[in-house]
N, C-alpha and C positions, 0 to 999 in steps of 0.2 A: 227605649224612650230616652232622648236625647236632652232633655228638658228636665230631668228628676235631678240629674249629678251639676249642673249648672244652678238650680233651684236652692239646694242644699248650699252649695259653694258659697251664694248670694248672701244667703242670710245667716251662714255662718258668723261670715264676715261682717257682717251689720253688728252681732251679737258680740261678736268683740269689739267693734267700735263704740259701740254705747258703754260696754263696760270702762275702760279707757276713759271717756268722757266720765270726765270729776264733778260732782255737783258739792258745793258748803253742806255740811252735815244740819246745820239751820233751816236749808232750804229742801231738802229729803221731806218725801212723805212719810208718814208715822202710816204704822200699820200693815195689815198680813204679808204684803209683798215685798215689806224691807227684807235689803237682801243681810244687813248687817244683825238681825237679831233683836235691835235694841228696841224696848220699849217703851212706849208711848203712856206718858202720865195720864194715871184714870181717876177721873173726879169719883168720890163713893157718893154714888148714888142711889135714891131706893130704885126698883122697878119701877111701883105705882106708889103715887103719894097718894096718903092716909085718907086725904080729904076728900078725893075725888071716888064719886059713887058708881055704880054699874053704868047709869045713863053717860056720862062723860065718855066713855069708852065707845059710845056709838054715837057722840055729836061729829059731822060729818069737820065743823072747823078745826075741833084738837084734833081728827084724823089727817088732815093734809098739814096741819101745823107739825103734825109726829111724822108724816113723810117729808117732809123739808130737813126737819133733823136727820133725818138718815141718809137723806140723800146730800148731805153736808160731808157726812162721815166717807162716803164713797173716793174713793183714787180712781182719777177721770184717765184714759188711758191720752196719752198724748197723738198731736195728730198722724206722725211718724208712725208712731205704732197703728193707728187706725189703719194707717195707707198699707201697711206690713198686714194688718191681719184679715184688710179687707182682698188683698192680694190673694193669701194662701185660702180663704175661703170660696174666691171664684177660681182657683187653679182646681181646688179639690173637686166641685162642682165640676166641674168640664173635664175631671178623669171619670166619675162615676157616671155622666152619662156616655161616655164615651162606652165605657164597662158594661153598664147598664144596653146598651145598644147594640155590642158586638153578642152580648151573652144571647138576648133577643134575636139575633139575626141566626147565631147560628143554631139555636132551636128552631128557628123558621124553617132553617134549611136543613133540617134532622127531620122533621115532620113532614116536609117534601119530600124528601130521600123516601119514609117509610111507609107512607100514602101513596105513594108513586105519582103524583099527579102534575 
């Protein structure tokens, strides 16, 4: 397969060019994928404040208002990277059905051989 060792090469390459690319330490995202380590100042806060009762927990508006928080906190992958990871997931996709297809075929033709038909 002629395609794997060019594949690899590609995004090798890429992977070193992004590293290279310098961004201000200001403008870095905070958070698990920092590659430097450094951590990201945490407000103390409680879990659940004191005040709020069992029913709040299942009003449906502090539920989307608590998923806006978090999906605040998320690192959005960039669109490069999108196009990179939307690549390696239809490459993968079109080895396993390929895989998937020849395993198939040659069971087909294992069960012909022994059937004789």
């Amino acid at each position: 397969m002629e395609l794997l060792p060019i594949f690899i090469f590609y995004f090798k390459r890429r992977i070193v060019a992004e590293e290279k690319h310098t961004v201000p330490a200001a403008a870095r995202p905070t958070g698990k994928r920092q590659a430097t380590g450094a951590q990201a100042p945490v407000k103390a806060k409680p879990a659940r404040s004191k005040d709020t009762g069992e029913m709040s927990t299942r009003n449906p508006l502090i539920f989307l208002k608590q998923v806006g928080e978090e999906l605040r906190k998320v690192i959005w992958p960039t669109s490069r990277q999108m196009v990179t990871y939307s690549i390696v997931v239809i490459l993968f996709l079109i080895v396993m059905v390929v895989l998937v297809w020849g395993v198939d075929t040659l069971a087909g033709l294992g069960i012909q051989q022994v059937l004789g038909s």
